[in-house]
MITIMI-292629 format. One record per atom (N, C-alpha, C): residue in three letters; x, y, z. Coordinates in steps of 0.02 Angstrom, whole numbers, padded with zeros to 5 digits, always signed. Each point is the difference from the previous one (the first is absolute). Layout:
BEGIN
ALAXYZ;...
END
This chain:
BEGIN
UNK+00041-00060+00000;UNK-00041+00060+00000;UNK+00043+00063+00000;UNK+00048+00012+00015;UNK+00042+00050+00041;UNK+00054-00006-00082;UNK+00012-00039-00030;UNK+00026+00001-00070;UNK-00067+00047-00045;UNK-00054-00038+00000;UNK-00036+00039-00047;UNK-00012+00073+00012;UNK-00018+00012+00057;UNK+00007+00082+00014;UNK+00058+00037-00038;UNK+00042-00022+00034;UNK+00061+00016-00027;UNK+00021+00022-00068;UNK-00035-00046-00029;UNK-00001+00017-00088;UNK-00047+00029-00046;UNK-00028+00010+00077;UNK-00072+00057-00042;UNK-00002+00058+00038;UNK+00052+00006+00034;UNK+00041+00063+00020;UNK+00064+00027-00042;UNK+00017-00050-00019;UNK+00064+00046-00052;UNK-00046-00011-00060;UNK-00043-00025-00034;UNK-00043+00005-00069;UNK-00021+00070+00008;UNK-00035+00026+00085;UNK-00034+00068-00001;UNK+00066+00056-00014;UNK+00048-00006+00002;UNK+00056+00035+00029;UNK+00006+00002-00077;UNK+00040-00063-00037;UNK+00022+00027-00057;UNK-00060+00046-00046;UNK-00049-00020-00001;UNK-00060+00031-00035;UNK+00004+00086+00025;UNK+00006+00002+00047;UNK+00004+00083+00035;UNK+00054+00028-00036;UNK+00053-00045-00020;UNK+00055+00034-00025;UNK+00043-00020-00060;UNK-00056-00018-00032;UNK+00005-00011-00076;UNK-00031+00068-00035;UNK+00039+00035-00050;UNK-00008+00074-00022;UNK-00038-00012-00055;UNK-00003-00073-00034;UNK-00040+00006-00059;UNK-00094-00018+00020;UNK-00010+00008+00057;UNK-00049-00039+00001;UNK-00043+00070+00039;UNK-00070+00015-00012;UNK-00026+00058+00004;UNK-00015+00014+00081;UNK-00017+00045+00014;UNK-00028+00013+00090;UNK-00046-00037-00005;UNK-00041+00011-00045;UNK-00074-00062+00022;UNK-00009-00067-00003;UNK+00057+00002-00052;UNK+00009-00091+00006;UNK+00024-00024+00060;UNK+00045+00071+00015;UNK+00068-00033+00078;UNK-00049-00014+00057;UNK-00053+00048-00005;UNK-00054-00020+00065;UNK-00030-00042-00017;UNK-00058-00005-00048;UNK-00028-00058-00015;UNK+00061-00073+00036;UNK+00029+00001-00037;UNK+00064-00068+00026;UNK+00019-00006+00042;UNK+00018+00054+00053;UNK+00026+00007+00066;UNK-00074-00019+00039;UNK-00056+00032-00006;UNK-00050-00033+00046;UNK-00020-00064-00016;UNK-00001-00028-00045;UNK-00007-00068-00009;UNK+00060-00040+00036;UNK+00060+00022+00003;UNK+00055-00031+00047;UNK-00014+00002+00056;UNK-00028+00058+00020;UNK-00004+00026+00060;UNK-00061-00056+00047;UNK-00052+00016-00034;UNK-00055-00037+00023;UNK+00020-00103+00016;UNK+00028+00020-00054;UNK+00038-00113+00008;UNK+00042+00011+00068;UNK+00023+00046-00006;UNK+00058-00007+00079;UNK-00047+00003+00049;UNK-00051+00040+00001;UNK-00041+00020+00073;UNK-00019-00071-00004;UNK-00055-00038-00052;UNK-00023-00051-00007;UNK+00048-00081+00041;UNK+00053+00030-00028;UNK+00036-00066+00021;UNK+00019+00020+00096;UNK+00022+00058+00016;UNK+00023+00013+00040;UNK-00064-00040+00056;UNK-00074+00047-00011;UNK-00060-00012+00051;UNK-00003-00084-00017;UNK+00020-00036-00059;UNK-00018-00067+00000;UNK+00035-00041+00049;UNK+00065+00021-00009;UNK+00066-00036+00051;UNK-00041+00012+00077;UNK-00009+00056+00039;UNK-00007+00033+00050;UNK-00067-00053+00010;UNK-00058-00038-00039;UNK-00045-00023+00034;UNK+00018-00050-00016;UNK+00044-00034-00038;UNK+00016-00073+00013;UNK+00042-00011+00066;UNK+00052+00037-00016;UNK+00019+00006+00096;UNK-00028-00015+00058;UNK-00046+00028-00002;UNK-00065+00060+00049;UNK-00047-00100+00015;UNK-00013-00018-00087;UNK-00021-00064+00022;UNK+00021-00067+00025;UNK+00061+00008-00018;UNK+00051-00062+00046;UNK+00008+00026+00066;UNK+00003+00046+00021;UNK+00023+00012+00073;UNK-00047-00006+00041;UNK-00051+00031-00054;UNK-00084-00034+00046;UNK-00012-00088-00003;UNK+00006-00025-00043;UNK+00005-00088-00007;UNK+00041-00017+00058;UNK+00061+00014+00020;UNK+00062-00016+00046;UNK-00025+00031+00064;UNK-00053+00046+00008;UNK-00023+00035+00075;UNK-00061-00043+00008;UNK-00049-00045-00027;UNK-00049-00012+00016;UNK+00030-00092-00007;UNK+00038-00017-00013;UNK+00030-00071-00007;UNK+00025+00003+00059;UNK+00036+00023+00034;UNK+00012+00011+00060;UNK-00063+00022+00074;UNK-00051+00026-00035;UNK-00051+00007+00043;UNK-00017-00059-00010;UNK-00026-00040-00042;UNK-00030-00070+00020;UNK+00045-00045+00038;UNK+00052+00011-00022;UNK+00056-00056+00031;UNK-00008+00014+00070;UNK+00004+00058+00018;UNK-00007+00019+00096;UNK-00086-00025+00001;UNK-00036+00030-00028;UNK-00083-00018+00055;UNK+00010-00065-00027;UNK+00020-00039-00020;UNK-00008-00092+00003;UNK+00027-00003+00037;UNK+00070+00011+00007;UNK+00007-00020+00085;UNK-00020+00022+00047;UNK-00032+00083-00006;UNK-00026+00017+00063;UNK-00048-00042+00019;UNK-00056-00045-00050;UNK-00044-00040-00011;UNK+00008-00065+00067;UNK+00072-00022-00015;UNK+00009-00033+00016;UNK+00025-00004+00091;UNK+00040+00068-00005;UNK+00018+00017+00091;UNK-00092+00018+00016;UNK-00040+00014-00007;UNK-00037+00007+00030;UNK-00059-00052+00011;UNK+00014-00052-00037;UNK-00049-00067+00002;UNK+00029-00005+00057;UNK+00083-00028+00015;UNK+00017-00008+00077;UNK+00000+00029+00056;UNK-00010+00074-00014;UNK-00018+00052+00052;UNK-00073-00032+00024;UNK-00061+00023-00048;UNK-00055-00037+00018;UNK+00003-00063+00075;UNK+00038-00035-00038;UNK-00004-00052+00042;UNK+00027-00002+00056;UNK+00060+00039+00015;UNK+00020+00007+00062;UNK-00027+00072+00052;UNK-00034+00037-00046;UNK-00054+00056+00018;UNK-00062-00046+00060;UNK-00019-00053-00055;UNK-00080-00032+00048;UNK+00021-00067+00055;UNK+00094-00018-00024;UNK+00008-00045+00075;UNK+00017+00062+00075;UNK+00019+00067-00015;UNK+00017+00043+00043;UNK-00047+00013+00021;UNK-00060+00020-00050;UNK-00065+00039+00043;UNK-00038-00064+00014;UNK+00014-00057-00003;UNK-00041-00052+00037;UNK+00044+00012+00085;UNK+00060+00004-00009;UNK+00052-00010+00082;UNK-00040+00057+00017;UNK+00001+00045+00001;UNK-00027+00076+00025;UNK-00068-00023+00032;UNK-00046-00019-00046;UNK-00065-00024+00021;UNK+00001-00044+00056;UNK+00039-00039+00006;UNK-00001-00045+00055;UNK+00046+00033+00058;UNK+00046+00030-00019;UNK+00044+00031+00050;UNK-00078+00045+00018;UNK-00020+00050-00012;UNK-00065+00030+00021;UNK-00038-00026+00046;UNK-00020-00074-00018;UNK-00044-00027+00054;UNK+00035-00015+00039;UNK+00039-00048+00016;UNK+00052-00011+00034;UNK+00020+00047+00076;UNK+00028+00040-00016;UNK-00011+00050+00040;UNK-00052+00038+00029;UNK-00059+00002-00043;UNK-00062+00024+00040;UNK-00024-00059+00055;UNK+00020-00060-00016;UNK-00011-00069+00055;UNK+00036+00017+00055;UNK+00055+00012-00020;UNK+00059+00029+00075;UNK-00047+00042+00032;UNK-00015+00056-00028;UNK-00018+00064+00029;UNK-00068-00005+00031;UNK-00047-00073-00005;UNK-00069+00022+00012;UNK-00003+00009+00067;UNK-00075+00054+00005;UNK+00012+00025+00061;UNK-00079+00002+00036;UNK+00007-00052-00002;UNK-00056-00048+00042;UNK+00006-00013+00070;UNK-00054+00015+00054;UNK+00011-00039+00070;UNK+00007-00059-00024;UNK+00057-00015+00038;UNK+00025-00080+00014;UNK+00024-00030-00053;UNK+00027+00036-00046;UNK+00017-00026-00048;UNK+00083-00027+00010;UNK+00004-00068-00017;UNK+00073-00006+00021;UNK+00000-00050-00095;UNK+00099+00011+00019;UNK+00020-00020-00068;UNK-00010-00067-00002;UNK+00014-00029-00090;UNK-00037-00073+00019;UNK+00063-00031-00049;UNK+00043-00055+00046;UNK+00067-00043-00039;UNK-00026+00004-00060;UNK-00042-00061-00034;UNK-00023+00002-00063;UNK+00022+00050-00049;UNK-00067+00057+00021;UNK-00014+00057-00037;UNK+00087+00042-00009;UNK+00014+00004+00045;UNK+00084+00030-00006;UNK+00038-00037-00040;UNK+00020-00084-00009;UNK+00026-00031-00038;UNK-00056-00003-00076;UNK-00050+00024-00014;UNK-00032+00021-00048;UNK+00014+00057-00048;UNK+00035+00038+00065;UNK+00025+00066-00030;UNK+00063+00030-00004;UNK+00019-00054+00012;UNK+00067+00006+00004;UNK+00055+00020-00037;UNK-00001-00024-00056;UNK+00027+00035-00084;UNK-00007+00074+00014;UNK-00061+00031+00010;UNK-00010+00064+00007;UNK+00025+00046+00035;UNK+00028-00031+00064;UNK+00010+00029+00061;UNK+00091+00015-00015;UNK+00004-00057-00028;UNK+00088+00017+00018;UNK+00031-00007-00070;UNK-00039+00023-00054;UNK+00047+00006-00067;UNK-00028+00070-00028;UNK+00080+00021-00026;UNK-00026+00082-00043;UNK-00039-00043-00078;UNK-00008+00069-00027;UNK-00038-00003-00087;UNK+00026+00063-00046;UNK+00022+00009-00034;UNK+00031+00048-00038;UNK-00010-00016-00088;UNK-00012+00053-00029;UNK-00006-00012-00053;UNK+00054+00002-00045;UNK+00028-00038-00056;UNK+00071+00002-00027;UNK-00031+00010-00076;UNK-00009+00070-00029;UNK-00035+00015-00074;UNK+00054-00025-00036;UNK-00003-00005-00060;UNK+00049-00026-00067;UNK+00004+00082-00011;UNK+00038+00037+00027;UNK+00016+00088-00056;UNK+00041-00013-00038;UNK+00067-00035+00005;UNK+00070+00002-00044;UNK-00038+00034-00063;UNK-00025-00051-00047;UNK-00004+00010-00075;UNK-00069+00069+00013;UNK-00022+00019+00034;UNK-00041+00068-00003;UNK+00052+00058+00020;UNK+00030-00004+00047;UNK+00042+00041+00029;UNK+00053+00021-00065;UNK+00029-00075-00050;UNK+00048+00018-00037;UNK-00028+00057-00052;UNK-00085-00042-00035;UNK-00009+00038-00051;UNK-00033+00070+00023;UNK-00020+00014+00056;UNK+00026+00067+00005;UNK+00043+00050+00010;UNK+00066-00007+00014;UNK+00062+00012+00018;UNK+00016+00021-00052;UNK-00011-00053-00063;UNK+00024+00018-00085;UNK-00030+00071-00021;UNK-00059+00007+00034;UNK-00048+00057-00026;UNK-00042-00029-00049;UNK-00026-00057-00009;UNK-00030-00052-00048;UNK-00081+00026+00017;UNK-00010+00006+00072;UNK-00077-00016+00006;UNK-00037+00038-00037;UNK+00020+00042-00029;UNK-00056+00067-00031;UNK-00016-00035-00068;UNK+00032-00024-00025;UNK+00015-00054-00070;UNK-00071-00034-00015;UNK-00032-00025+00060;UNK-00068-00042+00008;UNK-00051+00045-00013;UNK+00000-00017-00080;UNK-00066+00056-00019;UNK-00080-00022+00038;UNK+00000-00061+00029;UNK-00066+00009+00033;UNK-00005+00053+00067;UNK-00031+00051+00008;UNK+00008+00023+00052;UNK-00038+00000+00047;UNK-00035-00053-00028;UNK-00044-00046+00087;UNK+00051-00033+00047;UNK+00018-00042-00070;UNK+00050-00039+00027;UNK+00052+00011+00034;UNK+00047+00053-00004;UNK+00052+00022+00000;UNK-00018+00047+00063;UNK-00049+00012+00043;UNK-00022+00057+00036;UNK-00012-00081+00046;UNK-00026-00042+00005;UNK-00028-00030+00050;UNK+00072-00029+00031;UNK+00041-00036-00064;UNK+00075-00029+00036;UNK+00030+00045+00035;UNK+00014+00051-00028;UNK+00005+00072+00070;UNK-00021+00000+00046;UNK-00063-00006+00007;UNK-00049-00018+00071;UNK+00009-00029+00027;UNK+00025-00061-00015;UNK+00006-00072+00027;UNK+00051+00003+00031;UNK+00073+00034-00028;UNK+00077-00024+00006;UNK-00002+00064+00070;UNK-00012+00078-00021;UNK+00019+00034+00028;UNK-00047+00046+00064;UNK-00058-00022-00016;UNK-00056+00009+00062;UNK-00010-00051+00024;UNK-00049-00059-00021;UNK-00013-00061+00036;UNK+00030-00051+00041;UNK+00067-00017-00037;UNK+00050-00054+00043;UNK+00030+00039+00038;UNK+00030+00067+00001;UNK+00027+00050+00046;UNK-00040-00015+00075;UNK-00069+00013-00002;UNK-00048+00016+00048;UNK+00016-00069+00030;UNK-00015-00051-00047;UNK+00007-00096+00055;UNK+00041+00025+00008;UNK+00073+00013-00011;UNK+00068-00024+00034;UNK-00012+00048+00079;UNK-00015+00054-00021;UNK-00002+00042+00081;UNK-00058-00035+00053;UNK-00046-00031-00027;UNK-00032-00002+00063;UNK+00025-00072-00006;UNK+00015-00062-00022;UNK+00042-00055+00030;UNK+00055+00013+00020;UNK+00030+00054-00002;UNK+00070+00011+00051;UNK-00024+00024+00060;UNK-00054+00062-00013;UNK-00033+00005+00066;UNK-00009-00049+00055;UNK-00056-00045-00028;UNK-00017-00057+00032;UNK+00044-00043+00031;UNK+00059-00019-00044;UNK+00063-00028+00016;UNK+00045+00004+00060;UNK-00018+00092-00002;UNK+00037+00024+00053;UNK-00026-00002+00068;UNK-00079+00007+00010;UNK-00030-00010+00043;UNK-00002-00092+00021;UNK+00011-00042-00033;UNK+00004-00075+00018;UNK+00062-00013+00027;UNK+00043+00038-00026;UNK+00084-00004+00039;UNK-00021+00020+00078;UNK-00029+00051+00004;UNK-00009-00004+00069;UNK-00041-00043+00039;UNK-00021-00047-00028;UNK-00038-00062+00029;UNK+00054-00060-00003;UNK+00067+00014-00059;UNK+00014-00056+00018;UNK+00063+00011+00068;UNK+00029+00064-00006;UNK+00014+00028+00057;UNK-00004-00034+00060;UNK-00078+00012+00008;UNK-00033-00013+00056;UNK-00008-00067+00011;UNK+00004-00043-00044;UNK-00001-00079+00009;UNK+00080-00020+00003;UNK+00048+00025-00027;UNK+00061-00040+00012;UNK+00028+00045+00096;UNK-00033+00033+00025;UNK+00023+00013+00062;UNK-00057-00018+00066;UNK-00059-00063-00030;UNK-00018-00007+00048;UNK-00033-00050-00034;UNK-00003-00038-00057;UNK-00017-00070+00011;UNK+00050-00065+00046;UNK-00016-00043+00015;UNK+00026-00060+00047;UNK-00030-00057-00029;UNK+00046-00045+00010;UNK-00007-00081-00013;UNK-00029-00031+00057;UNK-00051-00031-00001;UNK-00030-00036+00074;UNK+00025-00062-00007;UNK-00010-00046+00057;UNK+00045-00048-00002;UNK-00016-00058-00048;UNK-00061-00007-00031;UNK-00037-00035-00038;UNK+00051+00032-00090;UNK+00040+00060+00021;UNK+00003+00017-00087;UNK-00018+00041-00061;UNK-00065+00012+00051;UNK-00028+00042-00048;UNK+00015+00073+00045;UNK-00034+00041-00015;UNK+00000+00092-00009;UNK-00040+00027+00035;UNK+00025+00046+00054;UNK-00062+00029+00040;UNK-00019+00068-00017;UNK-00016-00018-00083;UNK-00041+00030-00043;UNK-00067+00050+00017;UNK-00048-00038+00005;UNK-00054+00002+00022;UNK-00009+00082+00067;UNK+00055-00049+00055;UNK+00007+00055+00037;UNK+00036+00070-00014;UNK+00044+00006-00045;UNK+00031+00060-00025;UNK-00061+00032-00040;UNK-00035-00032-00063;UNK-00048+00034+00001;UNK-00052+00058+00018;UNK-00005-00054+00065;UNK-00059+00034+00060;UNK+00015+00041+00028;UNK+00075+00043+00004;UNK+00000+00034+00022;UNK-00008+00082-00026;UNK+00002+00048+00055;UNK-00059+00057-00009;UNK+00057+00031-00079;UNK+00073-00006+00025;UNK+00047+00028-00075;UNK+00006-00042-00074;UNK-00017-00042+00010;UNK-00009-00036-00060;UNK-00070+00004-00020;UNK-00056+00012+00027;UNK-00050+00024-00013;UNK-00001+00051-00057;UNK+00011+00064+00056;UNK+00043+00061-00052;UNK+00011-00014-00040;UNK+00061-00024-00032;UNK+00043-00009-00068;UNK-00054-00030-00033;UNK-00049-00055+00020;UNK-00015-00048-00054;UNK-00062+00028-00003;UNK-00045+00045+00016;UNK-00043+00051-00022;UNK+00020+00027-00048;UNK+00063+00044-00013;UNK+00023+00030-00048;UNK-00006-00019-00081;UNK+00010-00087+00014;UNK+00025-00042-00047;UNK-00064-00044-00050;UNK-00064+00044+00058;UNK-00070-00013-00029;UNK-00024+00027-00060;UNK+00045+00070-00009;UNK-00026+00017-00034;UNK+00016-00008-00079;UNK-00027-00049-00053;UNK+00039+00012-00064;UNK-00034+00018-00059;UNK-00060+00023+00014;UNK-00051+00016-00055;UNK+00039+00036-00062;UNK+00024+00059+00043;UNK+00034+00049-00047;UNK+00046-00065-00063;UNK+00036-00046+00028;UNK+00051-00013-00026;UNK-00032-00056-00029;UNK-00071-00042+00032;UNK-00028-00035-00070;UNK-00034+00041-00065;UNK-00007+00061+00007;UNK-00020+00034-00050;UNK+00033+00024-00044;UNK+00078+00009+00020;UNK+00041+00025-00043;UNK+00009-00055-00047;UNK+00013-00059+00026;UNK+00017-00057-00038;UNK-00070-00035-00054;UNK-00037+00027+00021;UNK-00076+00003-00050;UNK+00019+00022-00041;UNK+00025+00065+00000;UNK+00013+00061-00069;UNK+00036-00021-00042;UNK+00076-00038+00047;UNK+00035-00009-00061;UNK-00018-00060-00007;UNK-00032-00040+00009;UNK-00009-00059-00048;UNK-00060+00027-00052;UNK-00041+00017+00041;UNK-00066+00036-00067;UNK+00043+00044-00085;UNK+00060+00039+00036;UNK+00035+00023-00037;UNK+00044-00038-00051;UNK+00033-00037+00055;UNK+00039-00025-00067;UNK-00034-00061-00047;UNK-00058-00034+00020;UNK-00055+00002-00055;UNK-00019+00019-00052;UNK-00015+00064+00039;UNK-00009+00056-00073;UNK+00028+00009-00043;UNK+00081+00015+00019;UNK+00043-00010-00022;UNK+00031-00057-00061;UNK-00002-00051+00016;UNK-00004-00063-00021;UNK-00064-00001-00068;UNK-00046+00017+00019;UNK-00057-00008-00063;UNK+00012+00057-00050;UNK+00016+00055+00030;UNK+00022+00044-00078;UNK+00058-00019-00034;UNK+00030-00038+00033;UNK+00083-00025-00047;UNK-00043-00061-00044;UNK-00026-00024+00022;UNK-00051-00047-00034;UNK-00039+00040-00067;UNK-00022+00032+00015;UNK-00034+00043-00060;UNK+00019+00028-00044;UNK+00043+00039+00023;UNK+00052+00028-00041;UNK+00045-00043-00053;UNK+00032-00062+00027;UNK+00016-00053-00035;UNK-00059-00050-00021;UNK-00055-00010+00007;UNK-00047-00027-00021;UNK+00019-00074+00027;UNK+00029-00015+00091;UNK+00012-00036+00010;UNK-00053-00051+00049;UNK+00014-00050+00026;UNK-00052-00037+00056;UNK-00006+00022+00071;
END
């Protein structure tokens, strides 16, 4: 391309400065040169313009298929977390009930046990979101449903879980605190559990630990979200 210009730049040139050839011919000839150069020039500039766009949107599918894919597993480790939460929830409201005569019950404690003495944290897949925005790629995603909700998802929604499961986290450290400086082995082996419990400071703490609504709801969103998510990459690709 950059050859042919070229030669219909010195064709305009010699024509300008050829003495036998009239002013009106020289224009007539020179804008006909002229016009092929603009022609070729704006042609080059959108074939460009269209490979770089082919190479920016080949790369957008290549990322939302895999985003496709980190977030099928998010999903799934989204609804085993907000199932622990749910039960950590009740769990602790059992500790806490506050009933005359209500005393704790072995069973029901070894029922709840998972709950009582293990954290839950959510571990998102960002790498490959984090990368392709770093590149400055995300704007590239001409859907801008699409491209506005993964925003939502990456940089409002999972933000919010991570703070209130560290929250929560932090408030269970002080329960476990409170159990490694005053549980005991009875002579049978087992844990005088039950009684650390019952008492008026572990009460306290494990009230605190009642509360997780907030934090099953967050984990609603982003699974509802990255759903959403998930079905427009579907559409868009005209996929299952």
């Amino acid at each position: 391309m950059e050859k042919e210009i070229k030669d219909h730049a010195v064709k305009a040139y010699k024509t300008m400065k050829n003495p036998e050839v009239t002013i009106w011919h020289k224009v007539g000839e020179i804008s006909i040169e002229v016009a092929i150069i603009v022609f070729a020039v704006t042609l080059s500039i959108w074939v460009h313009d269209v490979s770089d766009h082919n190479h920016e949107q080949k790369d957008v599918k290549t990322f939302l298929l895999g985003l496709k894919k980190d977030l099928s597993g998010d999903i799934i480790q989204l609804q085993e977390d907000r199932h622990a939460y749910i039960g950590a929830g009740k769990a602790f409201r059992y500790v806490t009930t506050s009933s005359p005569n209500f005393k704790l019950n072995t069973d029901s404690i070894n029922k709840h046990q998972n709950y009582l003495s293990n954290l839950t944290g959510f571990l998102p897949n960002i790498g490959r979101y984090e990368g392709f925005k770093s590149s400055g790629k995300l704007g590239n995603i001409e859907d801008d449903s699409l491209q506005n909700n993964i925003i939502e998802l990456y940089q409002g929604i999972i933000p919010s879980i991570l703070a209130s499961t560290d929250a929560y986290s932090q408030r269970k450290q002080q329960l476990f605190e409170y159990f490694n400086k005053n549980l005991r082995r009875n002579k049978d082996g087992s844990f005088n559990l039950i009684a650390v419990l019952s008492t008026d400071e572990a009460f306290n703490i494990c009230r605190t630990l009642t509360y997780t609504g907030e934090i099953i709801e967050r984990y609603n969103s982003a699974i509802k979200q990255a759903k959403k998510i998930i079905k427009e990459i579907n559409a868009d690709y005209g996929l299952k």
